[in-house]
N, C-alpha and C positions, 0 to 999 in steps of 0.2 A: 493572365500575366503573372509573371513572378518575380520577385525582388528577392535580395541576398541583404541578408539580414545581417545583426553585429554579432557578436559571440555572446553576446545577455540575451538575446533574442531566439527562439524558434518559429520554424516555419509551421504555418498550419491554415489550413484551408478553409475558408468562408464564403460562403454562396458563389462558392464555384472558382472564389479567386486565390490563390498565395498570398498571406501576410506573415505580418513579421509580429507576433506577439512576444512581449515581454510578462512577469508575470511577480509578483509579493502578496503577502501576507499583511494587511493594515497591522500598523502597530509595530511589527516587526520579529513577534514573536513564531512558535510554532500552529498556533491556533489563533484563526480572527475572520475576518474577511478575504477571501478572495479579491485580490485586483488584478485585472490585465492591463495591459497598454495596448491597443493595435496600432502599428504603420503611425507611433508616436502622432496617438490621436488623442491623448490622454489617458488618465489612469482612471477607471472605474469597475466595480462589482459586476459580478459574474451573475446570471438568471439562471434557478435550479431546474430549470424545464431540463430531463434527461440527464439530469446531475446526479448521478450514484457516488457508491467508492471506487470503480472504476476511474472515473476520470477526477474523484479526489487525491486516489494513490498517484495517477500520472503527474497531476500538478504538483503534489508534493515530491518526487521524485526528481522534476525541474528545478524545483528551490532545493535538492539535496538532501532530503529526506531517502529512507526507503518504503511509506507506508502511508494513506493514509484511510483519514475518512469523512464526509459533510455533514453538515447539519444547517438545517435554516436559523436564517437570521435576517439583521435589517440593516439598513446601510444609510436610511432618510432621507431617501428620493427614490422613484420610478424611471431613473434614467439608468443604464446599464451599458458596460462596453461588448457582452457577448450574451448569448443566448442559445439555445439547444447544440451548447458544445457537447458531442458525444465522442465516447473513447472508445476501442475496445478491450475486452479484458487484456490483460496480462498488459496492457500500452506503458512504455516505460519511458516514455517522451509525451508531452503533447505534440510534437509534428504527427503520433501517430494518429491525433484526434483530429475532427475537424464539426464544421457546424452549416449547417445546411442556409441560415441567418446572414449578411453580410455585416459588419462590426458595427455595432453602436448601433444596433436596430434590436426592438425587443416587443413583445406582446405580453410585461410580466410587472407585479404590482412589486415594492418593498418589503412586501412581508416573504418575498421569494427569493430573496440575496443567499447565494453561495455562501457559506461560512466551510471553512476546509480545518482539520484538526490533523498534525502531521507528526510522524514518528519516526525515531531510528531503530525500531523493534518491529520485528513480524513475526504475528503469531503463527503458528502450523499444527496441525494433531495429524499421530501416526496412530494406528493401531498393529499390533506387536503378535503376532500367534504364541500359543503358550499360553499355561495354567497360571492364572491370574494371586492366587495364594504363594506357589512356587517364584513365579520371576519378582512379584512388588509388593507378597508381603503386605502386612497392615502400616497405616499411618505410625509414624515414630517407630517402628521398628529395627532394626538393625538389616533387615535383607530391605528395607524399602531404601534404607539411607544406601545401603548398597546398590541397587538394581538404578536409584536415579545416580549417583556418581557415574555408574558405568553408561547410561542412558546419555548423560550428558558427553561423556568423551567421545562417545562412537557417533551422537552426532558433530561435536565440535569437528570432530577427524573426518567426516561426510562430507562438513562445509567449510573447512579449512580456516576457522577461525579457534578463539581459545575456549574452555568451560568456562569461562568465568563469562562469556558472550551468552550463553544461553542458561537460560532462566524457568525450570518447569513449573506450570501454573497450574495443571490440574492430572492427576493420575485416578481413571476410576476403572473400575471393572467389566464387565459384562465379557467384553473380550479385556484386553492390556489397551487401553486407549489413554495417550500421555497427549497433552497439551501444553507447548512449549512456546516461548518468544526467543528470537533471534537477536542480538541487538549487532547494529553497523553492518548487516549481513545485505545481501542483497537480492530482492524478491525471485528471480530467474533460481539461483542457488538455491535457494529453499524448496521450491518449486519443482525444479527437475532431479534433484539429490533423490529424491525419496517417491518418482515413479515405479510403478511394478515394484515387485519385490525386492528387499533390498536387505543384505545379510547384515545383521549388527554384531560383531563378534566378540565385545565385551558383555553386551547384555545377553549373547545366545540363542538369540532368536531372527527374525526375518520380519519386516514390516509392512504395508500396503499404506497407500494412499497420500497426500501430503499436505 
């Protein structure tokens, strides 16, 4: 059977049926507990059976984030609204997740409550071909301050947001491998920008991977 949900709600599938989950954050902030509502059957904690960051990034994604990630926690009781909800990667909805479990059925103690931790930043690393002295230079140098200014713009100009959005976190060597976060960007963007090779024509080189 399927029901047509309100516009706070998504559709997603449980032991086999269509419901209508709603979804927050105890507390109200970016990080806390997971709660769902199903088919306004109340509001209660999520069971981490199958709980990665896969289907922590989708939930957070729901509540408007772009990122996230879980971590256990307790919630002080063994009752639960959902159980072996699973996502697939890249799900950018929970409609696209579903749970094999019907709602409010569980086989899982309190020490196993979803906690979800939610972000407007996503991290990505490129690796860059090119002589690693030549493009970035040592820490504090003058070609490093150079090589990240231009590293930043070519990807800003990738993903269509400004430099001041992107944030590098980590530049080492071996080949050019930069570690960067995105803020307000969007996981799909980051993701597909920087498949196959991809020319960066301020920093001069071509990068792989994303």
């Amino acid at each position: 059977s399927s029901s047509t949900c309100s516009s706070s709600q998504s559709t997603i599938s449980m032991g086999g049926s269509s419901r209508c989950m709603s979804t927050r954050i105890s507390g109200g902030g970016s990080r806390g507990v997971l709660q769902v509502n199903i088919d306004s059957g109340g509001w209660d904690a999520v069971c981490d059976d199958y709980f990665a960051n896969d289907e922590a990034t989708a939930f957070c994604i729901e509540l408007g984030y772009v990122s996230g990630t879980t971590y256990s926690t307790t919630h002080g009781d063994s009752n639960f609204a959902a159980d072996d909800v699973n996502c697939p990667s890249g799900a950018t909805s929970i409609s696209n997740c579903s749970s094999s479990r019907s709602p409010y059925t569980d086989d899982c103690a309190d020490s196993e409550t979803v906690g979800i931790d939610c972000s407007n930043s996503l991290a990505a690393t490129l690796t860059l071909s090119g002589d690693f002295t030549t493009l970035a230079g040592s820490a504090g140098s003058s070609t490093r301050a150079a090589f990240e200014s231009n590293f930043k713009t070519d990807v800003a100009a990738r993903l269509g947001v400004g430099t001041s959005q992107i944030t590098i976190t980590d530049v080492r060597s071996g080949s050019v491998i930069v570690t960067f976060e995105v803020t307000g960007s969007t996981i799909s963007a980051v993701t597909s920008s920087f498949s196959g090779a991809v020319n960066m024509p301020n920093v001069g080189v071509s990068t792989t991977g994303g």
